[in-house]
N, C-alpha and C positions, 0 to 999 in steps of 0.2 A: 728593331731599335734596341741597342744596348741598353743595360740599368742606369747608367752613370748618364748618357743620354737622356732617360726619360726622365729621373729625376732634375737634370736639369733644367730641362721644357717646362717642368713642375714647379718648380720654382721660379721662374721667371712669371710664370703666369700667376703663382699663387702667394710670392712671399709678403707682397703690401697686406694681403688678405689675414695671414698668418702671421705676423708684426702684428696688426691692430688688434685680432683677438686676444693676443699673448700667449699662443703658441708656442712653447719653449723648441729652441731652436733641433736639439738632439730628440724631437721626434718628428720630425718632418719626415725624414725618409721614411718612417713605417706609417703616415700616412698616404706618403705616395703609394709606395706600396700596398697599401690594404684598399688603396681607390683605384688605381690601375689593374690591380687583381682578384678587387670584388672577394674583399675577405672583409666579412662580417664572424668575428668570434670573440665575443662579449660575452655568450653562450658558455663559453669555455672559462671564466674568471666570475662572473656574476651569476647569481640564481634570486628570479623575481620569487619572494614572498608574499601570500595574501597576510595582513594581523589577522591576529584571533584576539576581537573584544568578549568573549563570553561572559568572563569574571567580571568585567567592570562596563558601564555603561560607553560606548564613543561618545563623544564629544564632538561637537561642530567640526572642530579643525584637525581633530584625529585622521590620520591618514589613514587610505584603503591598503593601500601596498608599501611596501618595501623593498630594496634592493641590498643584498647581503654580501662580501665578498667572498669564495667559496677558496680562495689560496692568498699566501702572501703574494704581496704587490708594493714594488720598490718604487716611486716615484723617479728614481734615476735610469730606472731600467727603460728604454728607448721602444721596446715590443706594447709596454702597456698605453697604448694610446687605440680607442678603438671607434668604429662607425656605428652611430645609433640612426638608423631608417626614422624619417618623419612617416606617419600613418596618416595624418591629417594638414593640409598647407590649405587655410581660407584667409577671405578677408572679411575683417568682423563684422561688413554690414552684409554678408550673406551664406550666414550660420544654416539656417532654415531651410535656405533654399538646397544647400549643397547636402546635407542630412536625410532630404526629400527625394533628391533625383542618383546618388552617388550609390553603386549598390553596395551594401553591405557594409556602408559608412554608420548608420545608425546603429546597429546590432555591434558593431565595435565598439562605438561609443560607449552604448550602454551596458556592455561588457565591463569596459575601464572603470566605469564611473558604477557598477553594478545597480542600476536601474534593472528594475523587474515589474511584472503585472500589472504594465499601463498601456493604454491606448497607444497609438503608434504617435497620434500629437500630443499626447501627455508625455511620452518620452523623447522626442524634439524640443518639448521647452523644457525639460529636466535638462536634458546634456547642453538647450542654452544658457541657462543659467547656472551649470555647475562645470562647463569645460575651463574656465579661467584660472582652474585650480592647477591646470595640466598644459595649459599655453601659452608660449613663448613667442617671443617677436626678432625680425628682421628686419632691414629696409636695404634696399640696394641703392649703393651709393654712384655720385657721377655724373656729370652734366649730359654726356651721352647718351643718357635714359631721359625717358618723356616724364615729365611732373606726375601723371598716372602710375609710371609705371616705378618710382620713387616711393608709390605709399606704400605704407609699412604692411609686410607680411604678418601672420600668426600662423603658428603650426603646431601642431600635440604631436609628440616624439611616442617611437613602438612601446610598445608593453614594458619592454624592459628598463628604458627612459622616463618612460610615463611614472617607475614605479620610484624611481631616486625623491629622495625626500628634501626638504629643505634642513639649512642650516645655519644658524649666523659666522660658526666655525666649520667650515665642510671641508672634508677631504679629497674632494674633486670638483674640477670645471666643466661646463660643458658650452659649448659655442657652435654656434650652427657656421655649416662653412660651402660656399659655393663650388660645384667642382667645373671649370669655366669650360671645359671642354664638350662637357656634355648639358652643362646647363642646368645641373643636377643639385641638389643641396643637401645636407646628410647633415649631424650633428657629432664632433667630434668630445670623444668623453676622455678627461686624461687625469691620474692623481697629482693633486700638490702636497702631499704627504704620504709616509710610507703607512700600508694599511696592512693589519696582520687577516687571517683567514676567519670567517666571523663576523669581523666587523661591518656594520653598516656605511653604506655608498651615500654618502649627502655632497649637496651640492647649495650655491649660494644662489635664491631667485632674485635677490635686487643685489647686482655688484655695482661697485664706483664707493666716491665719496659723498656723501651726506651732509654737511654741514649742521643744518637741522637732525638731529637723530628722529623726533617724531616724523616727520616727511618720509623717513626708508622704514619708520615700522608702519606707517598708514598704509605705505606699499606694500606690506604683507600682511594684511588686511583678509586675503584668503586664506593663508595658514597659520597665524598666530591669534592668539588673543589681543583684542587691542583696547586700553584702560584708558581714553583718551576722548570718547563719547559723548560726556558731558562738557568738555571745554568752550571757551568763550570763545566766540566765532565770528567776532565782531571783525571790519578789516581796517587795518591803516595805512595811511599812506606812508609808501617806500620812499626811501632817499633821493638826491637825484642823482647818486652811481644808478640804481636800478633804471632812470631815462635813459644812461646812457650803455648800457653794458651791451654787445653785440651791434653796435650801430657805425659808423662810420663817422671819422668828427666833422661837422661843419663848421662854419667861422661864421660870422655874424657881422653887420656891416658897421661902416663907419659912419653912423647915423647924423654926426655933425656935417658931413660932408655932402648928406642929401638932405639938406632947409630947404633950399634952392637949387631946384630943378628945373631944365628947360624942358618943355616940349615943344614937338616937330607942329610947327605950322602949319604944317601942308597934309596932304597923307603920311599916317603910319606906319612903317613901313615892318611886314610880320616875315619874319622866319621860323616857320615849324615844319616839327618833325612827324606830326598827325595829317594824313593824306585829306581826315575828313574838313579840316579848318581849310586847308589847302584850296577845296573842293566849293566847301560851302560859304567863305566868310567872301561874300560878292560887296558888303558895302563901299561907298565909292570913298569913303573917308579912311580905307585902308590897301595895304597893295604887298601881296605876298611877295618874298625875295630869295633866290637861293642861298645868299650870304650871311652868314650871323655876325659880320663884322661891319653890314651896310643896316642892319633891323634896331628899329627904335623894341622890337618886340621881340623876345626870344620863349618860343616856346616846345621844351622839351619831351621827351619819354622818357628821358632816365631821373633818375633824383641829382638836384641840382643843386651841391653843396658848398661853393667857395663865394657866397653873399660880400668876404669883404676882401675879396678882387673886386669885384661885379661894381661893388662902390667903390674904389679907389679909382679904376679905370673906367669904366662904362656906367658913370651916376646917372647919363639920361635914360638907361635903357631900362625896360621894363624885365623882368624874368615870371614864369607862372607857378612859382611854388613860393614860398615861406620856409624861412630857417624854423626847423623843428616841429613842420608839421604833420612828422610822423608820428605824435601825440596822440593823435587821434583818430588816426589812417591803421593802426596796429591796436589790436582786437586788445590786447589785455592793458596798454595803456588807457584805450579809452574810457575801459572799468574806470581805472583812477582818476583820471580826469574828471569824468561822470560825475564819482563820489564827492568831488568838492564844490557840487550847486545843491545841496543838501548838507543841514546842520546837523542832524540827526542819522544814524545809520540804521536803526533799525525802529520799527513803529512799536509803542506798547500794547497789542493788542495778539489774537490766537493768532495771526496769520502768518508769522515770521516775516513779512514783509518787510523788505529792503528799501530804502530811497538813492538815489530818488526814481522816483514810482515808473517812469520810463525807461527806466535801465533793467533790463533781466538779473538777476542777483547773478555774480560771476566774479569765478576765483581761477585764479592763476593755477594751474594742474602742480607745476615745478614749485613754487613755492609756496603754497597755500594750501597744501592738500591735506595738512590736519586740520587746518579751518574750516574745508568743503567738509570735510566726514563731519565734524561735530557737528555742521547743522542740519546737513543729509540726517543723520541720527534721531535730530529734536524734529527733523518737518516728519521722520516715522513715526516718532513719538508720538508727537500732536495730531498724528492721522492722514496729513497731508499731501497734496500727490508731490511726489518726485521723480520727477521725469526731468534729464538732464542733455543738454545737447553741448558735443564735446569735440571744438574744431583745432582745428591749427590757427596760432597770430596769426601767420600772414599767407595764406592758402587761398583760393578765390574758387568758384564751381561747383562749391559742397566739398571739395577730393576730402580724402582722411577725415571726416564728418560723420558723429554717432549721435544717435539718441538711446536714452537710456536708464532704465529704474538702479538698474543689478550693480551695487557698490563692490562686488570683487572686480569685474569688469572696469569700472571706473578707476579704481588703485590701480590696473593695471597700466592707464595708458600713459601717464608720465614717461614711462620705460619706450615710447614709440615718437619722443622729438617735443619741442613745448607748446601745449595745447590750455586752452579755456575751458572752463568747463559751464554752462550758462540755464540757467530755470529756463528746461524746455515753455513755451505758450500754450496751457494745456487749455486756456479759453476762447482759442483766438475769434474773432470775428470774420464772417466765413460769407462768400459771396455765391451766391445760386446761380451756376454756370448751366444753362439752355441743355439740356441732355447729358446734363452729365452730376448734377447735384450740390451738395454744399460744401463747398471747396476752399482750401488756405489761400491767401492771395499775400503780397508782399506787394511795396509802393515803394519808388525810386521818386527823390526830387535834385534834382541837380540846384550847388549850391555856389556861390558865389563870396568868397570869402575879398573884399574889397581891401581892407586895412587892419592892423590890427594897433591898438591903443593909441586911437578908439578904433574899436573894433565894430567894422561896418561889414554886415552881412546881407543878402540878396537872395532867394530861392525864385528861382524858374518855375512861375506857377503851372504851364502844361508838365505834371508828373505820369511816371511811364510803371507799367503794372502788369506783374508777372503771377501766374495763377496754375497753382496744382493740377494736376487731371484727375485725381479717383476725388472720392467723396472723405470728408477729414473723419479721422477717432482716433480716440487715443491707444493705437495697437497697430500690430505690424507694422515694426518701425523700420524692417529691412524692405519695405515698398517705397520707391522714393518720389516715386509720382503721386503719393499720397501726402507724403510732409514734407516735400520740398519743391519750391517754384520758379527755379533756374531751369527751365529744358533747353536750354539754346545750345548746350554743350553733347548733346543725348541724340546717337542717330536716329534711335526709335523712337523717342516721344514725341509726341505732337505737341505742337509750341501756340499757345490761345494767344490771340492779340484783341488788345480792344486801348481804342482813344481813350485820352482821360475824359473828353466831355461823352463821350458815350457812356463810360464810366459812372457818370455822377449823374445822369438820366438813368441809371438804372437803377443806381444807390438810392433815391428820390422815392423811387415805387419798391427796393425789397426794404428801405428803412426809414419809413415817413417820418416815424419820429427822433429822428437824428438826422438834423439839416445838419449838410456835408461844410457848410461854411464853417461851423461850429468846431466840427471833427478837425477840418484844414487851421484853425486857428488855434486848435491845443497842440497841434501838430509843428504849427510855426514855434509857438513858445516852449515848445520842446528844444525845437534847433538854435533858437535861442540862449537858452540855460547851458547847452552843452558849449556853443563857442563861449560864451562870458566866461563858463570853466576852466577850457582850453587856454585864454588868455588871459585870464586873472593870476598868474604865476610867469615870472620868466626863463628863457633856456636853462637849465634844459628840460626844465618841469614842465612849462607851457610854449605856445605859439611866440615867435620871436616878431619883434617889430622891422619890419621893412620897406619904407615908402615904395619900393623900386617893386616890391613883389604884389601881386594879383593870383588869384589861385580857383582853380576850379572841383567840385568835391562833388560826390555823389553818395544820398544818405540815402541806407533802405531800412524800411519801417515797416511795422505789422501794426495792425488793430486788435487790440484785447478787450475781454470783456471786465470789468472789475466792478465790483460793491464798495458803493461810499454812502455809508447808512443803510438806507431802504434802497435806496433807488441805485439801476444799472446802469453804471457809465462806459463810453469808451476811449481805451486810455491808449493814447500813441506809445509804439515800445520801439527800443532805438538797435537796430539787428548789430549793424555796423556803418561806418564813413569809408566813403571808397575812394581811393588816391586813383588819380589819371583815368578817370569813368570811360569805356566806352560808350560813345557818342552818335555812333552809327545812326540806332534808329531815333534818337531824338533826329539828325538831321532830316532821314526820310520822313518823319510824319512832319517836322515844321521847318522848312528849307531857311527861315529867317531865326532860325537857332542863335549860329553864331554870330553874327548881324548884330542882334540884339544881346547877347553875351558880353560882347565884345565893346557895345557900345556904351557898357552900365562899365565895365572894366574897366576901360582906358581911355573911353572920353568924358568919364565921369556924366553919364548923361540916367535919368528918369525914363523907361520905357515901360510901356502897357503890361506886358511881358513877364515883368519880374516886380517882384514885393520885398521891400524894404523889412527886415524882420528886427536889426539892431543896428 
C-alpha cells in the first residue's frame, strides 16, 4: 500500500480521535508514520534526568526525574511529534493484584518511584500508594462498547514520560491515543511552544477549564503544595441551574386540569414495558393490554418526561414516574436533598459528624473537591479514620467504584467523569454467615412513592438482602467479595440468598438485644425524612406534584454501628434510591408482589403487605 493510501485509512479511522485531543493537524502524518513504522525516537530529542537533592533537603512534591530537551525543537516543525510506550495499563481497583502476578512489573515500579530495602509487600503498598504521582487516565468512548468496558483506564507512561514534570505553563502535551488497528494505545508527546536545547520538557496534569481555581489546584494535590487545608468545609445548597444542568427538560402538568378525574369502573387496564408485571400482576381488578392508547395505566422503562401532554390529553391515565424524580434516584442530588431534613450541618463535638446522621457525609468530586480535602485533612487531623468510597452519579453494579484512604488517589479521579465521593462505613453492622463468618450485608426495601403534596409513602415490608462472602476489615479494599454485596453481576461469586423472615429469626438469636422491630422503625423514619426532603421544595429542586403519576423506588440501606453517649446504637445509613428496581426476585420469593403493589397504587387500597410510613 502506497503512503498517501495509508495515511488515508489513517485518517479515516483516526481523525474524530485526533480532533478531540487537539492534535494539531500538520502532525498527523508523522504520526501515522511513526505507528505504521514503529519509530519510537524521543531517545534522539530527549534525555531522562535523575535530580540531585544533595545540597538541599526534597521535599514531598519534589520530583525524582526530569526530562531535558538535548536540541532545538520548533513546535511548527511537523517531525516533532513522538510515541511514548505505556509500561503500565490497570484499573485502579486492581493495583495489588497486577504488581503480584505481572513479572517484572514491581521491580519497574520501584525503579520509577525508587523504592528500596523493603519487603516485597512493603513495596506493593509503597508503589500503591505513590503511583498516582505517575498515572494518567483514559476511558473509551461509544455506545458500541459494554458499560464494563467504558470504565476508565489508568496507565504510567515508559521512563521517559514517567520523567516530564508538571506545569501550570508547559511547553508540551501529551494525550494518550488509540491505534484502532491494532488495538494498541501509545501516548503522543508534541511541543506547544518552541524549546531551545536544555530546556526542561513539562507538561500540564489537569487541562480544561476551571472555573473554581481551588477545584484544579486540589487536583494537583500530588505535585504541588496545597494552602487550602484549613478551609471551611461546611456544604450548601446549590441553585437550581445545578438540578438541572446535564438532564433533559420535562414539563410539569396542568394540575387544574387534573381536580377531577375519572376512574375506570371496571378493570384497569395496564400497559407495560416490564415482562415481570406482565407475568405476575394476576389480580382480577386489572387486565394487561398491548396498547398504550387502550391503558388506564402506562408503565414504562425509559424516563417519562412530557407530564403536561399526559395532562392535557390523557388526564385519566395513570403514568409510573413523577416529574423530577431524579432528585433522588442520582447519587449526588440525593446528598442535597438529604441535607435539607437537618437544621444543622455539622455536630459540635470531636467526631466531625455530618447530619443528618443517616446520610454518609458526601461531596460532589466535580464541584466540591476543595471542600472534601479540607475535611479529609481535619478527620487526619483529629485522628479519625478516612476511608472514602468513590462511585459514579449514575453507574449501578459497583462498575468505576473505589474505596480509599490515599488523597492523591482521590484528587485524581475528578479527571475520569463525575463521581461522589462518600465516608466509606468503617462500623458497619455485620451478620454471621454459617461458614463463612462476619460479613457486610446491605437491605433493599421497595418503596411506593403514592402522591406528592401530600406526600404519601408505602414501603413493602418483605425487604430483600444481599451479603458479602469473605469475613469484613477494614483492608484490602481491591477484594470485592469483601466490601461489597452485589454478586448477581459476578460469574465467580457465589450469590447467598436468604428470606427476610429467615432473616430476622436469625437477627433475634445473633442480636437479642436489638429487637429488629426497633431497627425497621428507625429505618422507616429514615425513608421518611428523606421523601419530606425530596418534596418540601418545588421543580426543579424537589419532587413535582402529579395526581396522574404513582412510582415505584428501591432504597438500599446498610446498618452501622454509632455512639449516642454511653450506650451503642444502630443507625440506618442510606447507600442510595434506586429508579426502575429490578423486581425479579421479589416476584419469585412473593408471587402476590405486584398484586399488592399495585393495589395500594391505583386502587388506593390498605394491604397487610405494606406500611404506611408518611
Amino acid at each position: 500500500m502506497d503512503g498517501i493510501s495509508t495515511y488515508n485509512n489513517f485518517i479515516a479511522l483516526h481523525k474524530p480521535q485526533l480532533l478531540l485531543s487537539g492534535v494539531p493537524e500538520h502532525f498527523w502524518p508523522s504520526v501515522c508514520k511513526k505507528i505504521t513504522d514503529q519509530i519510537f525516537d524521543a531517545g534522539l530529542t530527549f534525555q531522562l534526568v535523575q535530580i540531585d537533592y544533595e545540597d538541599t533537603k526534597k521535599m514531598p512534591y519534589d520530583p525524582i526525574w526530569s526530562v531535558i530537551a538535548i536540541r532545538d525543537i520548533e513546535c511548527s516543525d511537523a517531525s516533532h511529534i513522538y510515541l511514548v510506550d505505556h509500561a503500565w495499563t490497570f484499573k485502579a481497583n486492581s493495583i495489588q493484584s497486577s504488581l503480584r502476578n505481572v513479572p517484572g512489573l514491581l521491580e519497574r515500579m520501584c525503579n520509577l518511584l525508587q523504592i528500596s530495602d523493603k519487603t516485597t509487600e512493603e513495596q506493593i503498598d509503597e508503589v500503591s500508594k505513590g503511583i498516582w504521582k505517575y498515572a494518567h487516565t483514559y476511558a473509551i468512548g461509544g455506545d458500541e462498547f459494554s458499560v464494563e468496558d467504558r470504565v476508565p483506564v489508568w496507565y504510567v507512561l515508559d521512563e521517559l514520560g514517567s520523567g516530564i514534570t508538571h506545569s501550570d505553563t508547559p511547553n508540551f502535551r501529551a494525550v494518550p491515543f488509540i491505534y484502532v488497528p491494532e488495538q494498541l494505545t501509545y501516548t503522543l508527546l508534541f511541543p506547544i511552544k518552541d524549546v531551545e536545547e536544555g530546556d526542561m520538557v513539562t507538561r500540564n496534569f489537569v487541562e480544561g477549564h476551571y472555573p473554581d481555581p481551588m477545584q484544579r489546584e486540589a487536583m494537583l494535590i500530588p505535585w504541588k503544595h496545597y494552602e487550602h487545608f484549613g478551609e471551611d468545609f461546611a456544604q450548601v445548597e446549590p441553585s437550581s441551574k445545578y438540578f438541572l444542568e446535564g438532564h433533559i427538560v420535562e414539563t410539569l402538568p396542568e394540575l387544574d386540569l387534573l381536580e377531577v378525574r375519572e376512574t375506570s369502573s371496571s378493570k384497569l387496564k395496564v400497559f407495560s414495558e416490564y415482562r415481570y408485571i406482565n407475568d405476575y400482576l394476576t389480580a382480577p381488578e386489572f387486565e394487561i393490554v398491548d396498547n398504550e392508547n387502550d391503558a388506564d395505566v402506562l408503565w414504562y422503562m425509559n424516563h417519562f418526561k412530557e407530564f403536561q401532554d399526559l395532562s392535557v390529553n390523557s388526564p385519566n391515565k395513570f403514568v409510573n414516574q413523577f416529574p423530577f424524580e431524579y432528585v433522588m434516584t442520582i447519587k449526588d442530588l440525593l446528598a442535597v436533598i438529604a441535607r435539607r431534613s437537618s437544621e444543622k450541618y455539622c455536630n459540635d463535638n470531636d467526631s466531625l459528624d455530618t447530619n443528618p446522621v443517616w446520610l454518609p457525609t458526601t461531596f460532589n468530586m466535580k464541584t466540591e473537591l476543595p471542600k472534601f480535602v479540607a475535611y479529609y485533612m481535619q478527620r487526619k487531623k483529629a485522628g479519625l479514620d478516612n476511608h472514602w468510597i468513590c462511585k459514579p452519579y449514575n453507574l449501578a453494579r459497583g462498575l468505576d467504584t473505589y474505596i480509599s484512604d490515599n488523597l492523591d488517589f482521590l484528587c485524581r479521579l475528578p479527571l475520569t467523569g463525575p463521581k461522589i465521593t462518600q465516608k466509606y462505613i468503617d462500623s458497619p453492622v455485620l451478620f454471621d454467615r454459617p461458614d463463612v463468618g462476619l460479613v457486610k450485608f446491605d437491605i433493599r426495601y421497595v418503596i411506593i412513592l403514592h402522591s406528592v403534596r401530600p406526600t404519601e409513602v408505602y414501603v413493602y415490608n418483605n425487604f430483600f438482602l444481599r451479603f458479602a462472602n469473605k469475613p469484613f476489615s477494614l483492608d484490602n479494599f481491591e477484594d470485592y467479595e469483601k466490601h461489597f454485596t452485589v454478586m448477581n453481576y459476578s460469574e465467580n461469586a457465589p450469590l447467598f440468598k436468604m428470606l427476610c423472615a429467615d432473616f430476622k429469626e436469625a437477627w433475634s438469636r445473633q442480636f437479642a438485644n436489638y429487637n429488629w422491630a426497633d431497627v425497621e422503625k428507625s429505618i422507616f423514619q429514615m425513608i421518611s425524612e428523606l421523601f419530606s426532603a425530596a418534596t418540601l421544595k418545588g421543580p426543579p429542586c424537589g419532587i413535582g406534584k402529579s395526581p396522574q403519576s404513582r412510582a415505584l423506588y428501591a432504597a438500599d440501606i446498610m446498618l452501622s454501628w454509632r455512639k449516642k453517649g454511653n450506650e451503642k446504637i444502630i443507625q440506618p445509613i442510606m447507600l442510595e434510591m434506586n429508579w426502575m428496581p429490578d423486581c425479579r426476585r421479589a416476584c419469585e420469593y412473593y408471587p402476590d408482589f405486584y398484586n399488592d403493589l399495585f393495589s395500594v397504587m391505583f386502587l388506593n387500597r390498605e394491604v397487610e403487605s405494606c406500611t404506611k410510613v408518611m
